[in-house]
C-alpha positions in Angstrom: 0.0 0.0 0.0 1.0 3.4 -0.9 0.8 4.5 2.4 3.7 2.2 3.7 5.9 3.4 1.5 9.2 4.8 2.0 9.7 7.7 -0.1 13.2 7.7 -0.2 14.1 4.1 -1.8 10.3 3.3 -2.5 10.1 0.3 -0.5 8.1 -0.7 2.7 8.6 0.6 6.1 10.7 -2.3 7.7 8.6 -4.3 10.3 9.5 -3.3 13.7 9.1 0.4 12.9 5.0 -0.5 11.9 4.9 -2.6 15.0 6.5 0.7 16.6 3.5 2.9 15.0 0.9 0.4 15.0 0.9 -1.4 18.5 1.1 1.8 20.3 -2.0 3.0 18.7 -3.8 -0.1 19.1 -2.7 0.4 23.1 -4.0 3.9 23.5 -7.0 3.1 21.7 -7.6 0.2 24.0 -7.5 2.5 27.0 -9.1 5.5 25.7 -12.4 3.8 23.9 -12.1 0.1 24.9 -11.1 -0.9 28.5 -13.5 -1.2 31.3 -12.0 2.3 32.7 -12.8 4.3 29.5 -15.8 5.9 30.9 -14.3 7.5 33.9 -12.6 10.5 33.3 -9.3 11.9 34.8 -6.0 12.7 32.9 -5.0 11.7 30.1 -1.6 10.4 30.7 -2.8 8.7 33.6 -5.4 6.4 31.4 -2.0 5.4 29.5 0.5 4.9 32.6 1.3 4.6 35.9 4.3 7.2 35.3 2.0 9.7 35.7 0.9 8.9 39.1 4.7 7.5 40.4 5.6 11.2 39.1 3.2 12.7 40.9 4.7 10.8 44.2 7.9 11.4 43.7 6.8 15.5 43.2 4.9 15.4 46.6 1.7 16.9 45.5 -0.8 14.1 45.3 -3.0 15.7 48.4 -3.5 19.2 46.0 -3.3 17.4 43.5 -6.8 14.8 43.7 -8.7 17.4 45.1 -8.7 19.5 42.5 -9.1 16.5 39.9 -12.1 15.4 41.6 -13.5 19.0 41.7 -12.9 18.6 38.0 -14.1 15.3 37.2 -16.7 13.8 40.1 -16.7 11.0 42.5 -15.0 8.7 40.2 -11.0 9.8 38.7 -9.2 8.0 36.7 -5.3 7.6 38.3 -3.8 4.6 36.0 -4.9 2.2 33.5 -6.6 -0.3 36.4 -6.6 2.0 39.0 -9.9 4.4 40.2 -9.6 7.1 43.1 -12.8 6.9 44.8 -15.1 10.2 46.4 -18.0 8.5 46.5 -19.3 8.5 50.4 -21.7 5.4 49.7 -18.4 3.4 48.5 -16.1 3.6 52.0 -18.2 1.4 53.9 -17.9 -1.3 51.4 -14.2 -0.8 50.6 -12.8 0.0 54.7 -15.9 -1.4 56.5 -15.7 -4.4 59.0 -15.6 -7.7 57.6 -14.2 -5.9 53.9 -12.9 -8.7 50.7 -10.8 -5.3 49.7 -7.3 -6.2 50.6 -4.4 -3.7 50.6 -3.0 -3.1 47.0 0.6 -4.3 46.4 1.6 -0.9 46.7 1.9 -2.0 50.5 4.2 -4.3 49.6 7.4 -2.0 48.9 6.7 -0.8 52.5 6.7 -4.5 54.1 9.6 -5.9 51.8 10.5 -9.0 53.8 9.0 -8.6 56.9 6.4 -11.0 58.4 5.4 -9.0 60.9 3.7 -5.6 59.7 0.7 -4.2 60.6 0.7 -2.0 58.2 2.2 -3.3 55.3 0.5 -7.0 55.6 -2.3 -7.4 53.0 -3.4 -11.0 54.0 -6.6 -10.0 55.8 -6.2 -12.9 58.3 -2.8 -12.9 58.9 -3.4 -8.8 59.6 -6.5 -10.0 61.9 -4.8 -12.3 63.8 -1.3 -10.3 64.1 -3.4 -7.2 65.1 -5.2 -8.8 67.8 -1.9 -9.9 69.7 -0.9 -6.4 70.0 -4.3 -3.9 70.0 -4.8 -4.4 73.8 -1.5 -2.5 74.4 -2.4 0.6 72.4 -6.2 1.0 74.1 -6.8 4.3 75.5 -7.3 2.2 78.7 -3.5 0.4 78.3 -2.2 4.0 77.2 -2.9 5.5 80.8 -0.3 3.4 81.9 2.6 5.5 80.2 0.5 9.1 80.5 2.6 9.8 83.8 6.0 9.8 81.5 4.7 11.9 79.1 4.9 15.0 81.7 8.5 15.0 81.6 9.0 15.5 77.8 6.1 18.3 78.3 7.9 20.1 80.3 11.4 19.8 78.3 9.3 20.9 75.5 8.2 23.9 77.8 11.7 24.4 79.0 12.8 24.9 74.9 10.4 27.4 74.5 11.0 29.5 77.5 14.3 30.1 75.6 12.1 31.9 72.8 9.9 34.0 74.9 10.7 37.8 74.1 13.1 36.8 71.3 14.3 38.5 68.4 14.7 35.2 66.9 11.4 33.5 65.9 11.3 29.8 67.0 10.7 27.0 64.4 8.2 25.0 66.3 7.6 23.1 63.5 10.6 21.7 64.3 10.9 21.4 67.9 7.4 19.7 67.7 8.8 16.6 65.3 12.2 17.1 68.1 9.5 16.4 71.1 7.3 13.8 69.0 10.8 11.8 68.9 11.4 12.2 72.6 7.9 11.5 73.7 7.9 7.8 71.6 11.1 7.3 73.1 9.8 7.3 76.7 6.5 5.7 76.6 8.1 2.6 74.7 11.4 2.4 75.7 11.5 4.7 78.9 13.8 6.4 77.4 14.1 9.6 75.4 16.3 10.8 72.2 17.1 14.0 74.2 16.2 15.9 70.5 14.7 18.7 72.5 17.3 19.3 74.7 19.8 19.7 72.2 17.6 21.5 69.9 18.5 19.1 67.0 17.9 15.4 66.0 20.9 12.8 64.5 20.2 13.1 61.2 16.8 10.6 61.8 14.7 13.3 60.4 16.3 13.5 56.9 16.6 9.6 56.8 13.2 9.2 57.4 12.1 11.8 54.7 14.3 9.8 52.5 12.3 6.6 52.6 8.8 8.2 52.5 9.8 10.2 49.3 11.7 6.6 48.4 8.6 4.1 49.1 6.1 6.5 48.5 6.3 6.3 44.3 7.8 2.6 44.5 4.7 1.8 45.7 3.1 2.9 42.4 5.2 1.1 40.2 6.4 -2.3 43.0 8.0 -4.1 40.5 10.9 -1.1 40.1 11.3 -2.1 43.4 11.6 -5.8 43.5 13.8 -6.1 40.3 16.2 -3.8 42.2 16.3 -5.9 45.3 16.9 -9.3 43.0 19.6 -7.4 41.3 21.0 -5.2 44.2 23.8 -7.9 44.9 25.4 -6.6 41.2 24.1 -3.1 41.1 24.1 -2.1 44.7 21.7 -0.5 46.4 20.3 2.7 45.1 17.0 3.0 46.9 15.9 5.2 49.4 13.7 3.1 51.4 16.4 0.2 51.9 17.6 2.3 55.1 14.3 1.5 56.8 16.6 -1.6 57.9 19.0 0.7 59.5 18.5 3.7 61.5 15.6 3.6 63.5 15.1 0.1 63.4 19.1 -0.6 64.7 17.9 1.9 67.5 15.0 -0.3 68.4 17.3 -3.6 68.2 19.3 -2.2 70.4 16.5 -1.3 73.1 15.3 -4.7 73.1 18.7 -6.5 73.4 19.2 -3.8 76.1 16.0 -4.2 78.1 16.3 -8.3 77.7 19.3 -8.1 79.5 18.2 -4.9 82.5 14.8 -5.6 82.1 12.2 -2.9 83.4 9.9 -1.9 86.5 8.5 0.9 84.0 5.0 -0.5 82.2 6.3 1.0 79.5 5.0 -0.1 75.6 8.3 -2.1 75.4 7.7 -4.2 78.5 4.0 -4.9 77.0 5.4 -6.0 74.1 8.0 -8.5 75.6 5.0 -9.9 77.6 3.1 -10.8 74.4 6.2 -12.0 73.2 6.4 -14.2 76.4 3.0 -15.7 76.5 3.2 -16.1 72.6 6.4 -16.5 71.8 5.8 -18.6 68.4 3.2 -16.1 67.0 5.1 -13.3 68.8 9.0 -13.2 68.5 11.6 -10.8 68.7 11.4 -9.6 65.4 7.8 -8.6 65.6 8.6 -7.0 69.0 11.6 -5.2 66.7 9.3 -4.5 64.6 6.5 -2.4 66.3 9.1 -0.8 68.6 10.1 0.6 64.9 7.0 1.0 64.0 6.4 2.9 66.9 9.1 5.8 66.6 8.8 6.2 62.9 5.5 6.0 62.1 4.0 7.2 65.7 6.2 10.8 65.8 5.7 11.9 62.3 1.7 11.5 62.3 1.9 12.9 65.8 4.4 15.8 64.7 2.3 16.8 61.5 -0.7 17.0 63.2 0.3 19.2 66.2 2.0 21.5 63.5 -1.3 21.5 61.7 -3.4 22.5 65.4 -0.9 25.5 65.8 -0.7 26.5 62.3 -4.4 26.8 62.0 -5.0 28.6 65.2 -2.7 31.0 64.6 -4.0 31.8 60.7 -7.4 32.2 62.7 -6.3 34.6 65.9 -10.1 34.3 66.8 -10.2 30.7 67.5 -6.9 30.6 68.7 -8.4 32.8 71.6 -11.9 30.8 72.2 -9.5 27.9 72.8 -7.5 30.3 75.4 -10.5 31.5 77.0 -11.4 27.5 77.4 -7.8 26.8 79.0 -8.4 29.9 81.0 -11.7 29.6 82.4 -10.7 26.0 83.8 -7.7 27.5 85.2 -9.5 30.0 87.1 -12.1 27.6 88.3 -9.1 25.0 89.4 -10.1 22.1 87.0 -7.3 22.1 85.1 -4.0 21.3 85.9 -0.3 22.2 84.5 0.7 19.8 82.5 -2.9 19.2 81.6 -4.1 15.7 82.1 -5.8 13.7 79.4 -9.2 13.5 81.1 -9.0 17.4 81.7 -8.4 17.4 77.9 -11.0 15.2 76.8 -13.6 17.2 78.7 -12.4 20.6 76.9 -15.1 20.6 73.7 -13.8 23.3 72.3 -10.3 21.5 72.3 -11.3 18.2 71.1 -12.8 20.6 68.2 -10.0 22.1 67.6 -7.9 18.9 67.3 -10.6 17.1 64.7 -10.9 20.3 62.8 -7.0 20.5 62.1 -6.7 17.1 61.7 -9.7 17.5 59.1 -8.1 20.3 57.0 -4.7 18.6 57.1 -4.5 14.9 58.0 -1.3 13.5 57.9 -2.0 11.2 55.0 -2.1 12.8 51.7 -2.2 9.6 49.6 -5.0 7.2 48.4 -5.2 4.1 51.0 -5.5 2.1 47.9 -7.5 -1.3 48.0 -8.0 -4.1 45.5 -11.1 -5.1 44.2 -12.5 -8.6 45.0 -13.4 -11.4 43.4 -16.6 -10.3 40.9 -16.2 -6.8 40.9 -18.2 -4.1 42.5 -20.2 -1.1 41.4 -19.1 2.1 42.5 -21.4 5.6 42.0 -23.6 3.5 39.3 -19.8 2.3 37.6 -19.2 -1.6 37.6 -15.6 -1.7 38.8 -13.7 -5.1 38.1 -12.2 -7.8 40.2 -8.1 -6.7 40.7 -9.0 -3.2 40.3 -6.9 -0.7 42.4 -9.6 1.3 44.0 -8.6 4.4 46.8 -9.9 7.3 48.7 -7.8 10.0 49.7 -8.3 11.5 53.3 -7.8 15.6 51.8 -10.6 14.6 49.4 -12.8 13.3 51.8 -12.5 15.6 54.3 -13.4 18.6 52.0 -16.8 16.8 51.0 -19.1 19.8 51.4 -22.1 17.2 51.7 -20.9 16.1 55.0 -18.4 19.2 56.4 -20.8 22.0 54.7 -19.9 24.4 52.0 -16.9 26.0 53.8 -15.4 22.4 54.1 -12.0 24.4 52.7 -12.0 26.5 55.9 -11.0 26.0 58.9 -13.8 26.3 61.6 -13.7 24.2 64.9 -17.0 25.1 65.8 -18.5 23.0 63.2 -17.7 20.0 65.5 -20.0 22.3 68.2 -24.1 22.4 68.1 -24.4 20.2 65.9 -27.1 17.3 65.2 -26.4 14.2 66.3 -26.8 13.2 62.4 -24.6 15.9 61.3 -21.9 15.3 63.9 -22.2 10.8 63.5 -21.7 11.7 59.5 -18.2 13.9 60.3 -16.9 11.5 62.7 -17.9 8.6 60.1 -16.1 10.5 57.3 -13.1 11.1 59.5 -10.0 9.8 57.7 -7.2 11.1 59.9 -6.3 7.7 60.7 -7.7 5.9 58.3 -10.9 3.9 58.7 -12.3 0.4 59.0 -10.6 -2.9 60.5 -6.8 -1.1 59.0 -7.3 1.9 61.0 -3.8 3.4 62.8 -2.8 1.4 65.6 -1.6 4.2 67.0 -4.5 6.8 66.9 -4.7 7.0 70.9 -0.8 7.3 71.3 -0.9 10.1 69.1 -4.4 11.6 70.7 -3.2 11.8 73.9 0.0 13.8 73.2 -2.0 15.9 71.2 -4.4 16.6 74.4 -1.7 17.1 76.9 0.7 19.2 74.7 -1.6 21.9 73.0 -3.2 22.8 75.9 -0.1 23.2 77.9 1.3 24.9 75.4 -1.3 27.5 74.7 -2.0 28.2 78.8 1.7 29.0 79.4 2.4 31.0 76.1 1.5 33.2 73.7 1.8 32.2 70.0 1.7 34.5 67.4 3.1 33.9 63.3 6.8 35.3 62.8 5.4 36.4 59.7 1.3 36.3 59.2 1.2 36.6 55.6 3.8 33.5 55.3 2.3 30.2 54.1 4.2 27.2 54.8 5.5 24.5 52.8 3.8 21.1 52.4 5.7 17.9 51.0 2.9 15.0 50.1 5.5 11.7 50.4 2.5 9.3 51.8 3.1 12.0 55.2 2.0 15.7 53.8 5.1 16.9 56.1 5.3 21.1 56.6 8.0 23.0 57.3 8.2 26.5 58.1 6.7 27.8 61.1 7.6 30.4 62.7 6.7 31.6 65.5 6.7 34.6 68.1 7.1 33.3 71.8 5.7 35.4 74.9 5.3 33.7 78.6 1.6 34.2 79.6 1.1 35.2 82.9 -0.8 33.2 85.7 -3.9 35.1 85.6 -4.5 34.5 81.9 -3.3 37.7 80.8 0.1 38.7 78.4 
């Protein structure tokens, strides 16, 4: 045919360049007009790819990013070839809910590597179950007030930091200081033992390490098989992945604990000495590895949740000066009643409503996870916002989508307002707290929700009765960095000692 022809010596095109025009044509046609995914819109490249979401990853802007796709394009976006990010509130039952067939998508998998014991990486359902239910007893709210005691001490080093602040030229970077304190805090309630970060004003170079693996694992996960032909051929190549030092670092630290507290052993009910008790009855189900292994769990997971979300809670207050003061005049009037006391105790905060709104709304606005908690579809497919989905699809919903559903939060769901979680109806308020992603949702919630709650209750309170908190700079906007964590950086802040009385 004519059109085969080369021009130039008036032959045919030679084979592999018509297989190089024609099969990639017959590919995109395939995604754009004939696969089951056709019909739901989102970018283009992304029908084609999974580059276009690993890119995304690797960029860091995912939580911006999907929300203003799905302001675009609906409750249904397309983010790869087999692969649906999901806004539809009817679907998270079925997808998170109790007793789910969705497993965890093999995007976990790069997290886990070789690891038996992970709660959070595991996607066997049962073996999840059954490891889950060895250890949840220990990280009850009712187990937690064990260690509450022990977190006073970090409080008040925390304090001590600040104090150095107060009438300063020099702004302090609590955004720092906060992740500092969040490393300290972990330290002591499972290992009685702090990383003294706060007193030196600096960590060991723990922080960058851990940013390296999250930016690392974070597009891996997108593309696992990247990931797993490097580890087969890492004994040629080398290694030349980020998330490879989650086997050193913070996981040699907790080795070391446990080989240290084996051999001293403890008085302290600290988490460590919970876990070595579980170990001890169970020892077959339970070894020292898994003990290892939520001890590391514990520090890196536990402080940068914990550290984002206080960041968010003072950020947020201190872009809104008149909620920052409701939550004052809360502290204050307790104070002056003497129901309160300094440090502030967990059951003082969790009677504070207009601090427990405070916490949920920041935690709303900017929850820690800025990712899809991707799922896999089971066995027959499912139908999702009048879609029919099919079995092995990669299905999600992203917590900064969610959260800014204006059918459930109201049509200022991009603000911040506490009082939202205040006077409401008990419908109103039972859909929020449904629709409440912060830790994720279902059976594979965050172990470590009340570990992080707690220090959240003691600290901000504290914080806000003893000092006054204004922006370095209140027309500044921080930095966000969306690597699974949406870490910020960049806050700055005035420091001035409040007086006893309530006043400045």
């Amino acid at each position: 045919m004519a059109m085969w022809n080369n021009t130039d010596q008036n032959g045919p095109l030679p084979i592999w360049l018509c297989l190089l025009i024609v099969l990639p044509a017959i590919y995109i046609g395939y995604q754009r007009v004939l696969s089951p995914f056709a019909n739901i819109p989102g970018p283009f490249w992304a029908s084609l790819s999974r580059i276009w979401i690993a890119k995304h990853s690797r960029d860091g802007d995912l939580n911006h990013v999907m929300i203003d796709l799905h302001k675009r394009y609906g409750p249904l976006v397309r983010t790869g070839p087999d692969e649906v990010s999901v806004a539809d509130l009817t679907a998270i039952k079925s997808i998170y809910g109790a007793g789910t067939k969705f497993r965890k998508s093999d995007w976990y998998s790069v997290w886990q590597g070789a690891r038996k014991f992970d709660l959070f990486g595991e996607r066997n359902e049962s073996v999840h179950a059954a490891q889950r239910r060895l250890v949840a007893q220990i990280y009850s709210m009712g187990s937690l007030k064990d260690v509450e005691e022990f977190v006073n001490s970090p409080i008040e080093g925390f304090m001590r930091k600040m104090s150095e602040f107060q009438d300063s030229k020099e702004p302090a970077d609590i955004g720092k200081f906060v992740q500092l304190f969040a490393f300290d805090i972990i330290g002591e309630i499972t290992f009685s033992k702090t990383f003294g970060f706060v007193d030196a004003g600096t960590d060991d170079g723990t922080f960058n390490s851990i940013e390296g693996i999250l930016h690392s694992v974070c597009w891996l996960g997108q593309m696992p098989w990247v990931y797993w032909l490097h580890q087969a051929l890492m004994p040629v190549i080398g290694n030349h992945l980020g998330v490879n030092a989650r086997h050193s670092g913070v996981r040699n630290f907790a080795m070391n604990e446990v080989s240290a507290r084996k051999d001293r052993g403890s008085d302290r009910k600290d988490i460590l000495s919970k876990l070595f008790a579980v170990n001890e009855n169970k020892p077959t189900e339970f070894d020292l590895n898994a003990v290892i292994s939520m001890a590391t769990s514990n520090i890196a997971a536990g402080s940068d949740t914990t550290a984002i979300s206080i960041r968010a809670i003072i950020y947020y207050l201190l872009k809104n000066p008149t909620y920052k003061q409701r939550l004052v005049n809360e502290i204050d009037d307790l104070r002056r009643q003497g129901k309160i006391s300094d440090p502030v105790s967990l059951t003082q905060a969790d009677g504070m409503p207009y601090l427990q709104a405070v916490m949920y709304e920041a935690l709303r606005i900017h929850p820690a996870v800025g990712m899809s908690l991707p799922r896999v579809v089971p066995s027959g497919g499912t139908e999702i916002h009048g879609k029919y989905i099919p079995a092995g699809t990669v299905v999600g919903v992203n917590p900064w989508v969610v959260h800014r559903n204006k059918e459930v939060f109201g049509d200022d769901a991009d603000s911040f307002r506490p009082d939202r979680w205040l006077n409401q109806d008990e419908k109103a308020l039972g859909d929020m707290h449904r629709f409440f992603f912060a830790f994720g949702s279902g059976a594979r919630s965050c172990i470590g929700r009340n570990i992080s709650w707690m220090e959240m209750s003691k600290l901000i309170p504290t914080l806000f009765m003893r000092y006054d908190l204004t922006l370095a700079d209140a027309n500044a906007e921080w930095t966000e960095k969306c690597w699974w964590f949406v870490i910020q950086k960049g806050l700055y802040v005035n420091v001035r000692r409040r007086y006893i009385d309530g006043s400045s």
